[in-house]
C-alpha positions in Angstrom: 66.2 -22.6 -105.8 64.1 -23.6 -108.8 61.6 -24.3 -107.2 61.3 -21.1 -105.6 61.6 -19.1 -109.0 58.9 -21.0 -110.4 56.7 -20.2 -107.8 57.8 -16.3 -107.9 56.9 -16.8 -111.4 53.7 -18.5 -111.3 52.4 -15.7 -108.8 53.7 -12.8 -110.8 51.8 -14.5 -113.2 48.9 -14.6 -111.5 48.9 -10.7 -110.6 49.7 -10.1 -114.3 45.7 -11.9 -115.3 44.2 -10.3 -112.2 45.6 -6.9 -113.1 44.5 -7.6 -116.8 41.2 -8.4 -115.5 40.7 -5.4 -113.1 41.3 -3.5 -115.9 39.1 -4.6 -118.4 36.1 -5.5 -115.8 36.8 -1.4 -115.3 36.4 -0.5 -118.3 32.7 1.0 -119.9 31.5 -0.8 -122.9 28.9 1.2 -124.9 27.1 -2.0 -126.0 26.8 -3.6 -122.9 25.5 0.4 -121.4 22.5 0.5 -124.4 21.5 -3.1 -123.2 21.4 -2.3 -119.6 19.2 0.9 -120.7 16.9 -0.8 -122.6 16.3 -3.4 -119.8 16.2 -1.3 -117.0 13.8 1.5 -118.5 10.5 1.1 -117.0 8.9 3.6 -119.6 9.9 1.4 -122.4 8.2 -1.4 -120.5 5.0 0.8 -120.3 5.5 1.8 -124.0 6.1 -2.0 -124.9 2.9 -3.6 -123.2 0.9 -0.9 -124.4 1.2 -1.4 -128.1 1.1 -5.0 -127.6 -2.0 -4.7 -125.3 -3.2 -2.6 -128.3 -2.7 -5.5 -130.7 -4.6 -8.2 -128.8 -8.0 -5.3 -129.0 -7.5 -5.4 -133.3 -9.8 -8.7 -133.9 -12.1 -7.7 -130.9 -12.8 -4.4 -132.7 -13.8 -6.6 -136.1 -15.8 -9.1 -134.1 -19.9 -9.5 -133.1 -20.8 -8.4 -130.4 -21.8 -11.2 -127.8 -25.1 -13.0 -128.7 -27.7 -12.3 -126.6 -29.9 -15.1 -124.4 -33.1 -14.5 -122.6 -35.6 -16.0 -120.7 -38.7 -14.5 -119.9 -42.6 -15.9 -119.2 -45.6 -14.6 -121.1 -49.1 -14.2 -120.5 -48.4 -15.6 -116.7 -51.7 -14.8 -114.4 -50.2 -13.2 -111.1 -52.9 -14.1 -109.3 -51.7 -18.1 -109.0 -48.5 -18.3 -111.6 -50.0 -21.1 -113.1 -48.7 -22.5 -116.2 -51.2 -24.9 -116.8 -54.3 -22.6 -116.4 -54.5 -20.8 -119.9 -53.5 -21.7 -123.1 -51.8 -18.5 -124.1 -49.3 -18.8 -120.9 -45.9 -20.1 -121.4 -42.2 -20.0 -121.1 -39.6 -18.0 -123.0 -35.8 -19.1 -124.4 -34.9 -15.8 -127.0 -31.6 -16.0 -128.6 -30.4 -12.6 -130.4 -27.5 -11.3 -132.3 -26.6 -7.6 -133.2 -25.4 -7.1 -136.4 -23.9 -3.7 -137.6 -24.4 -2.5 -140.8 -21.9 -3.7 -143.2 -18.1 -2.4 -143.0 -18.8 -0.8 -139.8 -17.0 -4.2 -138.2 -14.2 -3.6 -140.8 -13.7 0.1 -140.3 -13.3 -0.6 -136.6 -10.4 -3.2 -137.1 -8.6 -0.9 -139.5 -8.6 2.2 -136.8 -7.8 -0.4 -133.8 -4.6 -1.7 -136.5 -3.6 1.7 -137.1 -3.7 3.0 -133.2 -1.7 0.0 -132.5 0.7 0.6 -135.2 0.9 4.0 -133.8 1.9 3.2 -130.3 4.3 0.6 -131.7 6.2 3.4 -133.6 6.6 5.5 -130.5 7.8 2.7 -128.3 10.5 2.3 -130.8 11.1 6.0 -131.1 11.5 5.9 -127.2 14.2 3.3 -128.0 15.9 5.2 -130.5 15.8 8.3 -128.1 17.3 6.9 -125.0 20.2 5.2 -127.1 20.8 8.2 -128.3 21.2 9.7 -124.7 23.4 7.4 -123.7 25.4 7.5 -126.6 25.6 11.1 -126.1 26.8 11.3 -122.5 29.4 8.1 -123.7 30.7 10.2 -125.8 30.8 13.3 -124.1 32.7 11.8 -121.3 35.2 10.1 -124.1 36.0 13.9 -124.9 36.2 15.1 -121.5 38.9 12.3 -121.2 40.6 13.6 -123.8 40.6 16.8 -122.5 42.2 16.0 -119.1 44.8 14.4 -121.1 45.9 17.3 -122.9 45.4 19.9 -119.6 47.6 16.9 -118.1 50.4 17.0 -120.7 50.6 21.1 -120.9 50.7 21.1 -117.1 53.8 19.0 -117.9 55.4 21.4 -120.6 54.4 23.9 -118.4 55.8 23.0 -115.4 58.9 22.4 -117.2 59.2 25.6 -119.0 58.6 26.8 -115.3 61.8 25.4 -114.1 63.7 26.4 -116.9 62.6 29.8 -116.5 63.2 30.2 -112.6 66.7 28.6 -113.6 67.4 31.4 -115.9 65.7 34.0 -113.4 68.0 32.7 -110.5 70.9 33.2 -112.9 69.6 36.8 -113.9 68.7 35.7 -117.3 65.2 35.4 -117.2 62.2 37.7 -116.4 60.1 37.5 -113.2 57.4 38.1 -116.0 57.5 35.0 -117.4 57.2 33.2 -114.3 54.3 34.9 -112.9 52.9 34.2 -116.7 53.3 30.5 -116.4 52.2 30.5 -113.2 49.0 31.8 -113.9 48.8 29.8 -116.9 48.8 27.1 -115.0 46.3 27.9 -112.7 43.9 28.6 -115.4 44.3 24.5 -116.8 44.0 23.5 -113.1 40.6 25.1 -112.9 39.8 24.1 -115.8 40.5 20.3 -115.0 38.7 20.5 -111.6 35.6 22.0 -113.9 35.8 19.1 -116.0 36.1 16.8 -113.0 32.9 17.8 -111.7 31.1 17.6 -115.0 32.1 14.1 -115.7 30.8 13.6 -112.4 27.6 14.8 -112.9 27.3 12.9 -116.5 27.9 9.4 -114.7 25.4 10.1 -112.7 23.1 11.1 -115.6 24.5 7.8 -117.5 23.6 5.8 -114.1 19.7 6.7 -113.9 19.6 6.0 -118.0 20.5 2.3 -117.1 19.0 1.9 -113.9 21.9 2.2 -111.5 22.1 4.0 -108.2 25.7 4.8 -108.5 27.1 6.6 -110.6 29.1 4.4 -113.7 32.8 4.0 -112.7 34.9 3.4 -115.2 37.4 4.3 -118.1 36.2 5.0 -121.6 38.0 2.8 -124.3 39.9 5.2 -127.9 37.4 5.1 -130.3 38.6 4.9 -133.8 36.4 7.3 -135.5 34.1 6.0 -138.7 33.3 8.3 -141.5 29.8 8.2 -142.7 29.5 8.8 -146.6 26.2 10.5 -146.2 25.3 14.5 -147.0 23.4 16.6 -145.2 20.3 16.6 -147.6 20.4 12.7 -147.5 20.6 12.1 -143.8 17.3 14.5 -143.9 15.7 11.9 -146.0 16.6 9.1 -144.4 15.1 10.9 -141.6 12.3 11.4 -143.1 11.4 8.2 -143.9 12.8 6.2 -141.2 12.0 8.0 -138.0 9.2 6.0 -136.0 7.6 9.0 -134.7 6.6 10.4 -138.4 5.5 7.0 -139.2 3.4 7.6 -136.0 2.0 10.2 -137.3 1.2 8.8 -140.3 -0.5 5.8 -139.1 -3.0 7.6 -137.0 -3.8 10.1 -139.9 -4.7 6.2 -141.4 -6.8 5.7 -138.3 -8.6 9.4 -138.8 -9.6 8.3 -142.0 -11.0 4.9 -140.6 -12.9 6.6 -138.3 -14.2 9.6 -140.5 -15.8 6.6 -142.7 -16.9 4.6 -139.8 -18.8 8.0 -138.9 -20.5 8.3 -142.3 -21.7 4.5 -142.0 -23.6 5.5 -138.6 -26.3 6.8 -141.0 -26.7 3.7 -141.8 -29.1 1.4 -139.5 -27.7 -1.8 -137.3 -29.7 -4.8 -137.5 -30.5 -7.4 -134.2 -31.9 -11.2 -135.5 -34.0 -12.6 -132.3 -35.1 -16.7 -132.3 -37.6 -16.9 -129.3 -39.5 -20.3 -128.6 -42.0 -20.6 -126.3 -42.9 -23.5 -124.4 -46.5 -24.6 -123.3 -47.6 -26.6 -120.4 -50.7 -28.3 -120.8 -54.3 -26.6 -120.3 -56.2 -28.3 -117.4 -59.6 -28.7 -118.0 -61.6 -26.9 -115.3 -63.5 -29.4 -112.8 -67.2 -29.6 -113.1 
């Protein structure tokens, strides 16, 4: 007999963790949804190796150009391309270097910097935008929840006003009026729950291609304890202001117009090339006789 209750008790056990379990493997996690976004997006991937790729081009802008090596032949008679025949004929090794006038190679870095820094800021206003479209829908379908919850309960009262009523009615006490009031009452909350049905619906589905999933996200949405924010309207606009990425975008390519409006002026100025050639000489042959 014992041993038979302890086993009855292990199992309900068992169905108590797996039940616990179920329910919080079902339930949506708003951290764990903003991860899986910024994973899955494929434009923030785009965004992300684009500013880096942008990064690696900064010293390349600021560098020389690639020396120069030739090889060439001079005064070479084509009648026998003899080396040895005259004294002016010979072979060529010419090493040269362009050299841009100065701060041109500067000016260039600065503007490549600044276009990086540019793309940078609008990868992580990308970031900032799609976190705030899934924290959106998250939170839109927290409200919708709440919603049901209160058609749910005034279905209840209703339903139970509706009894009390037809009681009365039956009785002749109460008003056929009333009935056909709550009636339609209720109607109207069953509508509008199969409305909001649909529309949570349609924001999972929304929620699912913002993470990267093909089905829409099942799930129940956790209370949220609300947190007050001790900021006014006129200091959220600054923060704004000098916080969002996309201004700073802005700003770093006006940096980058200015780079390249002084890079401009400079191409009045002349580049330079420096050339080392050596020749080399075979000896003459003396002609015979």
């Amino acid at each position: 007999m014992r041993t038979r209750l302890l086993i009855t008790a292990l199992l309900s056990l068992l169905l108590l963790l797996a039940g616990t379990a179920s329910a919080e493997n079902n339930t949506i996690v708003l951290d764990d949804l903003l991860k899986e976004a910024a994973a899955a997006s494929p434009e923030l991937a785009g965004l992300k190796a684009k500013y880096q790729a942008a990064r690696e081009r900064v010293p390349q802008e600021g560098s020389l150009e690639d020396p120069m090596l030739g090889i060439g032949f001079a005064s070479l008679p084509v009648n026998s391309f003899a080396f040895d025949r005259d004294g002016m004929t010979g072979k060529e090794v010419e090493l040269s270097q362009a050299l841009p006038f100065a701060g041109k190679r500067g000016l260039k870095s600065i503007a490549a910097m600044h276009e990086a820094g540019a793309l940078e800021q609008e990868y992580l206003d990308r970031v900032l935008m799609l976190r705030s479209e899934v924290k959106s829908v998250f939170y839109e379908l927290y409200s919708e929840k709440k919603a049901l919850e209160i058609i749910g309960r005034n279905l209840e009262l209703l339903d139970a006003f509706k009894k009390t009523t037809e009681s009365r009615y039956s009785v002749g006490e109460g008003s056929l009026k009333d009935i056909i009031k709550m009636q339609v009452e209720s109607a109207m909350l069953v509508d509008k729950r199969i409305q909001i049905e649909k529309e949570q619906h349609t924001k999972r589905a929304y929620l699912a291609s913002l993470i990267g999933r093909d089905r829409p996200v099942e799930g129940e949405i956790p209370d949220i304890i609300a947190t007050p924010v001790d900021l006014d309207r006129g200091r959220l606009a600054a923060v704004a202001g000098t916080n969002r990425p996309t201004l700073r975008a802005t700003q770093e390519r006006i940096e980058k117009g200015s780079s390249m409006v002084e890079l401009a002026r400079k191409d009045f100025y002349p580049d330079f090339t420096v050339t080392a050639r050596y020749m080399f000489r075979d000896n003459t042959r003396t002609p015979e006789g």
